[in-house]
DRENNUKE-522577 format. One line per field, with one value per residue (C-alpha): residue in three letters; x, y, z. Coordinates in steps of 0.02 Angstrom, whole numbers, plus 50000, padded with zeros to 5 digits. Layout:
% residues N
type <- (ala, ...)
xx <- (X, ...)
yy <- (Y, ...)
zz <- (Z, ...)
***
This chain:
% residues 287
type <- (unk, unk, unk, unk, unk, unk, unk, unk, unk, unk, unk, unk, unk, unk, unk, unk, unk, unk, unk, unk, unk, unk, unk, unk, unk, unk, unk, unk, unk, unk, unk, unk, unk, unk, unk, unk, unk, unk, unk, unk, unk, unk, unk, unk, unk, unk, unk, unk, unk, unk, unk, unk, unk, unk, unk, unk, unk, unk, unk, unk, unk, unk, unk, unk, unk, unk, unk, unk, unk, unk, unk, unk, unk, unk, unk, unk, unk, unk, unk, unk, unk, unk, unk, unk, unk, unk, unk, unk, unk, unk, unk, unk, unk, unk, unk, unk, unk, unk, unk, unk, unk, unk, unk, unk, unk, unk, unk, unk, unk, unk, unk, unk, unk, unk, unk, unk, unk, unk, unk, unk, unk, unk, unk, unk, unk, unk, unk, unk, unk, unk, unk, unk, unk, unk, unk, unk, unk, unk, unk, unk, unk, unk, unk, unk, unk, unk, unk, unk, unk, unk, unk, unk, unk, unk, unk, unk, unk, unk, unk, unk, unk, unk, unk, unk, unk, unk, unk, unk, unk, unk, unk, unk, unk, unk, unk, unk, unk, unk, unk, unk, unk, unk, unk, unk, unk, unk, unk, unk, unk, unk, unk, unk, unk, unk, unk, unk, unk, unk, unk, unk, unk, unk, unk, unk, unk, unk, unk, unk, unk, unk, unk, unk, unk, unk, unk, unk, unk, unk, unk, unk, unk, unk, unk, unk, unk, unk, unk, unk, unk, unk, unk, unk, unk, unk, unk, unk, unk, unk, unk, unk, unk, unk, unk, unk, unk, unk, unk, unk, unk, unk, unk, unk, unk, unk, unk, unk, unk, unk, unk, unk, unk, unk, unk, unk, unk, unk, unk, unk, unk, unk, unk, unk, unk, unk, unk, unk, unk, unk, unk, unk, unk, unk, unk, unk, unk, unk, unk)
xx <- (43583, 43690, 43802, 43775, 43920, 43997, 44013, 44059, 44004, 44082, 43978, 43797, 43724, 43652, 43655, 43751, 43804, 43618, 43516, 43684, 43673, 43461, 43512, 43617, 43550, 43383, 43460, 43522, 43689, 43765, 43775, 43875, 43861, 43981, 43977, 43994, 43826, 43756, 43588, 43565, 43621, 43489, 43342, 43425, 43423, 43228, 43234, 43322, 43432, 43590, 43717, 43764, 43958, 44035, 44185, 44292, 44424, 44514, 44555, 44631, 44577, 44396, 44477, 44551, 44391, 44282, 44411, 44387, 44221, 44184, 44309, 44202, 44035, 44105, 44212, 44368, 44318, 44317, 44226, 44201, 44190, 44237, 44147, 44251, 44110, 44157, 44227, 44163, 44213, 44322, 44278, 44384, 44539, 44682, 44778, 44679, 44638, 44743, 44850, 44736, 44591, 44693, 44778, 44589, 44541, 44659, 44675, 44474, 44470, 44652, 44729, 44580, 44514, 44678, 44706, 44517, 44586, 44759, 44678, 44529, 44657, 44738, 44580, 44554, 44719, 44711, 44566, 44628, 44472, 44381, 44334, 44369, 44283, 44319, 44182, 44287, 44206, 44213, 44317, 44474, 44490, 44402, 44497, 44410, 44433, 44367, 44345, 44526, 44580, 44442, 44476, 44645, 44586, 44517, 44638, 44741, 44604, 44613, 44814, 44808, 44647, 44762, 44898, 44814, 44707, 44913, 44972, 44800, 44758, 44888, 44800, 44637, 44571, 44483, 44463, 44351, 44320, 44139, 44145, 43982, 43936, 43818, 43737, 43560, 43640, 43686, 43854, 43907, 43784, 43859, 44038, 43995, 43870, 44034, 44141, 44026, 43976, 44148, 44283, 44171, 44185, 44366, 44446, 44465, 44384, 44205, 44109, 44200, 44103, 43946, 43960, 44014, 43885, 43742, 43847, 43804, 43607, 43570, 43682, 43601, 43427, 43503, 43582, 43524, 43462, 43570, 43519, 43672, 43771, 43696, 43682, 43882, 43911, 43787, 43866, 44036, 44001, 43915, 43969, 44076, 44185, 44178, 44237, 44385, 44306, 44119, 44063, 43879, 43777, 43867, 43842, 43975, 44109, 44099, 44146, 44279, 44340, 44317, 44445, 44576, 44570, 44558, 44687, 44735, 44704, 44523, 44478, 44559, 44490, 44306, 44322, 44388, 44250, 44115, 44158, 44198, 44379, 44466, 44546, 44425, 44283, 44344, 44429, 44231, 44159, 44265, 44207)
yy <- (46359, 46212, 46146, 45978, 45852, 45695, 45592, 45423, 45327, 45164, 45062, 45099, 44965, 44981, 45094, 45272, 45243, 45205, 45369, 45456, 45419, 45431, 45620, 45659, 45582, 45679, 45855, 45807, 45755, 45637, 45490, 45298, 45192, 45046, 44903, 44716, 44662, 44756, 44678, 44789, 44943, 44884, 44905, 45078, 45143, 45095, 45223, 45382, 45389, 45332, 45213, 45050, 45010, 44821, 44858, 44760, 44859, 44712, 44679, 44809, 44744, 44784, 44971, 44982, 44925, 45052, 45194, 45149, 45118, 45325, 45375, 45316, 45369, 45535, 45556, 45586, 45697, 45586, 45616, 45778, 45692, 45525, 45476, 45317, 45242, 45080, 44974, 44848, 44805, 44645, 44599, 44500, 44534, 44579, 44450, 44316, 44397, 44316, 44390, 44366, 44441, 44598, 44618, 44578, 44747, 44870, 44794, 44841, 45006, 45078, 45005, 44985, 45139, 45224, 45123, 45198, 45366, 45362, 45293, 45442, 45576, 45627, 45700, 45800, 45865, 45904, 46010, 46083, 46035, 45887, 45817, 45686, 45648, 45497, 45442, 45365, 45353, 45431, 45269, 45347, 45455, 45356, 45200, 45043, 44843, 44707, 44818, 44859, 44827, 44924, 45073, 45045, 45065, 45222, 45290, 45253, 45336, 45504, 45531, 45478, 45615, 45745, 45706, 45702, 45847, 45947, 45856, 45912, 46065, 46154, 46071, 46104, 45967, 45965, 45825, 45819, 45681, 45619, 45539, 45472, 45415, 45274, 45271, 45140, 45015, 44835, 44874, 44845, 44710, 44598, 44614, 44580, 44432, 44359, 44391, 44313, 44159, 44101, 44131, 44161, 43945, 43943, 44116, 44213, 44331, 44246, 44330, 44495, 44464, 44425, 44577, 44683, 44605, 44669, 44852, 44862, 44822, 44937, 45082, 45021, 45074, 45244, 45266, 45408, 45379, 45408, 45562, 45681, 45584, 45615, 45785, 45794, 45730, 45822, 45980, 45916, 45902, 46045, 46175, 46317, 46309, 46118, 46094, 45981, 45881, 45822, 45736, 45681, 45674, 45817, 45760, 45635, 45790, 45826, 45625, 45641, 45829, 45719, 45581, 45693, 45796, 45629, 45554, 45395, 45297, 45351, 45322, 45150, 45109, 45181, 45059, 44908, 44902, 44942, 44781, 44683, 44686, 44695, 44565, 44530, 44512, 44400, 44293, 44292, 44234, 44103, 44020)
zz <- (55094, 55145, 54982, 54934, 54978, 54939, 55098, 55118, 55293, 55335, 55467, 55394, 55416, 55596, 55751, 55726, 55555, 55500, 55575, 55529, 55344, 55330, 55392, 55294, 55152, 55164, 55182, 54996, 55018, 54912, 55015, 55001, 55126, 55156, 55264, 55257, 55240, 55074, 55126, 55264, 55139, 55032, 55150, 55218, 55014, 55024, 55162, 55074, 54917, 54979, 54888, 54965, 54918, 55004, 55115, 55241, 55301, 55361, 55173, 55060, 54889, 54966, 55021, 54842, 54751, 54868, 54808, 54621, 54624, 54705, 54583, 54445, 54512, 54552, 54358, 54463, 54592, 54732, 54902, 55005, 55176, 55243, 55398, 55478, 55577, 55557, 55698, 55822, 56026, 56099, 56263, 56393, 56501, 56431, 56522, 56436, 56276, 56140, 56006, 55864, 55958, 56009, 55834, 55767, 55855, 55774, 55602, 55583, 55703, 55690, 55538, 55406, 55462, 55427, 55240, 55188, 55252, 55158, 54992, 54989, 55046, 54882, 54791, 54921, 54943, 54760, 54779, 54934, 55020, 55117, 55295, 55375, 55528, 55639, 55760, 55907, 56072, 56253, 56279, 56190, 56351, 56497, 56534, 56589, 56646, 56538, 56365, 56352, 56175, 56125, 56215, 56175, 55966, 56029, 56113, 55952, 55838, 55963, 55936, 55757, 55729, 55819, 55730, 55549, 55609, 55603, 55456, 55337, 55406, 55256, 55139, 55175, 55231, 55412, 55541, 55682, 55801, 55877, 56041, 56089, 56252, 56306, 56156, 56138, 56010, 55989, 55989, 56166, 56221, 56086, 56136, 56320, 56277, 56180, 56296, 56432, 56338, 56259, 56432, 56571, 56576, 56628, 56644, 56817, 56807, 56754, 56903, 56831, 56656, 56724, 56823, 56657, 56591, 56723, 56708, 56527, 56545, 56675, 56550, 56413, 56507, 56535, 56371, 56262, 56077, 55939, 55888, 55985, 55896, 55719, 55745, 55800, 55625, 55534, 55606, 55577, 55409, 55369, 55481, 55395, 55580, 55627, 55788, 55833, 55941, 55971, 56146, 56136, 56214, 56277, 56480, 56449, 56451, 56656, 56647, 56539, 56629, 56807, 56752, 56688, 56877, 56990, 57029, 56941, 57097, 57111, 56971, 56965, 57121, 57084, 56907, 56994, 57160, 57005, 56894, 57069, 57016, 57205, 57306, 57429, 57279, 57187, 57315, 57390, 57229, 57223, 57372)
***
């Protein structure tokens, strides 16, 4: 019989972080849900017992008044698990993507992310027990044009997991890491249909986001439903032997195993021709 938990999942209010907390919510954990829009938490509680909590992790009275607010729910205890789903995708070539956008990327997926961690760490330390499991994305080890900072977060989140995983393992506290693949959300299409719609007008590379923007429609007919993902987490959470690291669907691992034995130039090359990112492309589209 599976205990009950305390879990705490950031990003509810749509896509992963939805299905992800209904789950876990009807095999009778203890579930809050955070996000920015409470609205959206309030038609997910009419779905399962969960509690909706406001948090922007870009602000850390919001992080502090989360903390507090657990604290008092739980009379001290704090949470079992954190799930840091939270996060969202910039769009646009680096060499054209401001400062404010880039620093925009990390303060919600790196350095939020990291403050929520930090602030629910110490009850669980105390105990000598908790999870924390950080859904980052297949993009933390598959590089790619056009989506940069955002893999770049990831790639962040992946050697700050590792090294946390280290640090909290005397402790007893765990952390695991969920990298989903293509997953059937919102999430992607909206950065791209940003991207495409605010610099396509005068950057460069404006064939080059039309062309991302074509890549992600035809993945987002092939991507798989949520549900791989859920279950990662569900068994993260539960599982008396959580593994380090979850790839799901778990297809998206020969990817990941194929980049890391090709050379660097393949793979560059195979990214570039696939967005239209060569010489010859781009100097054609211009004409």
């Amino acid at each position: 019989m599976t205990t009950t938990k305390t879990i705490l999942l950031t990003g509810a209010s749509s896509g992963i972080g939805r299905d992800a907390a209904l789950g876990l919510a009807r095999a009778g954990h203890r579930v809050f849900v955070a996000a920015r829009r409470i609205s959206a938490l309030e038609v997910l509680q009419r779905e399962a017992p969960v509690e909706p909590l406001h948090l922007d992790l870009d602000d850390p009275s919001s992080i502090s008044a989360l903390v507090a607010e657990i604290d008092r729910r739980t009379d001290g205890r704090g949470l079992d698990i954190l799930v840091n789903n939270a996060g969202f995708a910039t769009a646009g070539a680096l060499a054209e993507l401001g400062d404010a956008a880039l620093r925009a990327q990390f303060e919600t997926n790196v350095f939020g992310l990291m403050s929520l961690t930090r602030a629910v760490l110490p009850a669980m330390i105390a105990r000598g027990d908790g999870r924390i499991i950080n859904v980052s994305s297949v993009s933390g080890r598959i590089p790619a044009p056009i989506l940069g900072a955002y893999h770049a977060s990831k790639y962040a989140l992946e050697a700050l997991s590792d090294a946390l995983r280290m640090e909290l393992a005397p402790f007893g506290v765990r952390v695991a890491v969920i990298e989903p693949g293509t997953i059937r959300t919102e999430f992607a299409s909206r950065a791209m249909t940003e991207a495409t719609r605010e610099r396509s007008a005068t950057s460069r590379y404006a064939r080059v986001y039309e062309r991302a923007a074509q890549l992600e429609q035809r993945f987002d007919r092939l991507a798989a439903c949520p549900a791989p993902v859920v279950r990662a987490i569900a068994h993260a959470a539960t599982s008396t032997r959580p593994r380090r690291r979850y790839v799901a669907p778990r297809s998206f691992a020969l990817m990941i195993a194929l980049v890391r034995i090709l050379p660097t130039c393949w793979v560059d090359a195979a990214m570039q021709r696939m967005f239209g990112l060569t010489r010859a492309q781009l100097v054609l589209e211009r004409r």
